[in-house]
C-alpha positions in Angstrom: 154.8 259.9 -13.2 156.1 256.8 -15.8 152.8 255.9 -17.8 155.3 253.4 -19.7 155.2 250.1 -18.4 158.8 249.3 -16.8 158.4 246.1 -14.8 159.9 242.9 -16.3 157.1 240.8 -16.8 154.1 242.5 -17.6 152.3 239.0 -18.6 152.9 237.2 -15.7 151.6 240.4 -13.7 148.7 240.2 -15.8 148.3 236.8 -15.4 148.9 236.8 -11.3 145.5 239.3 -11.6 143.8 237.2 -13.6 144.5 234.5 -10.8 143.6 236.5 -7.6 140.3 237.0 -9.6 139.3 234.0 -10.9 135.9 232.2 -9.0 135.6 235.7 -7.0 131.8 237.2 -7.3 131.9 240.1 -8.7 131.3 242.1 -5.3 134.2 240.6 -4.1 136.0 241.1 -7.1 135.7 244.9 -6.8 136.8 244.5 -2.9 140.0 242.5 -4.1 140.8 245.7 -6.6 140.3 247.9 -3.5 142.3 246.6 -1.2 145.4 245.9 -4.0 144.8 249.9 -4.9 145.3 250.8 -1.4 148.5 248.6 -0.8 149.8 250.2 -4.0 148.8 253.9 -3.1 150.7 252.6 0.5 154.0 252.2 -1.6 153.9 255.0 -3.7 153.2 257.3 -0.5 153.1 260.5 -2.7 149.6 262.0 -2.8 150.4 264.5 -5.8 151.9 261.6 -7.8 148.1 259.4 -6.8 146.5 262.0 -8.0 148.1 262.3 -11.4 147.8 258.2 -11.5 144.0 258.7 -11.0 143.8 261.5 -13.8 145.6 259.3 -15.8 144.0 256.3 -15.4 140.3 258.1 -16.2 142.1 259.3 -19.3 143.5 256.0 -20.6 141.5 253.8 -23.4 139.4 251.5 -22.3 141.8 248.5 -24.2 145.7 249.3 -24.2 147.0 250.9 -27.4 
């Protein structure tokens, strides 16, 4: 599992979330995060490589180092 960001353009990612947020309650907010984590989990189609993503993720800081 790569913990390093690879992609090219992490601030337009960031900024594409940002967007599919923005005016969303925070309900539906939480379902929009849901439903990207499954499509994502979809891709990566491993369940031992989720798993380490999820253990990772808990054990991240809060704010990016």
């Amino acid at each position: 599992m790569n913990t390093n960001p690879h992609f090219q353009d992490a601030d337009a990612f960031y900024e594409q979330l940002l967007d599919a947020h923005a005016g969303l309650s925070r309900e539906d907010a939480e379902l929009l995060n849901a439903r990207l984590i499954l499509l994502l989990a979809n891709q990566i189609g491993d369940a031992s490589v989720l798993k380490a993503c999820i253990a990772a993720a808990r054990d991240m800081p809060a704010t990016p180092v």
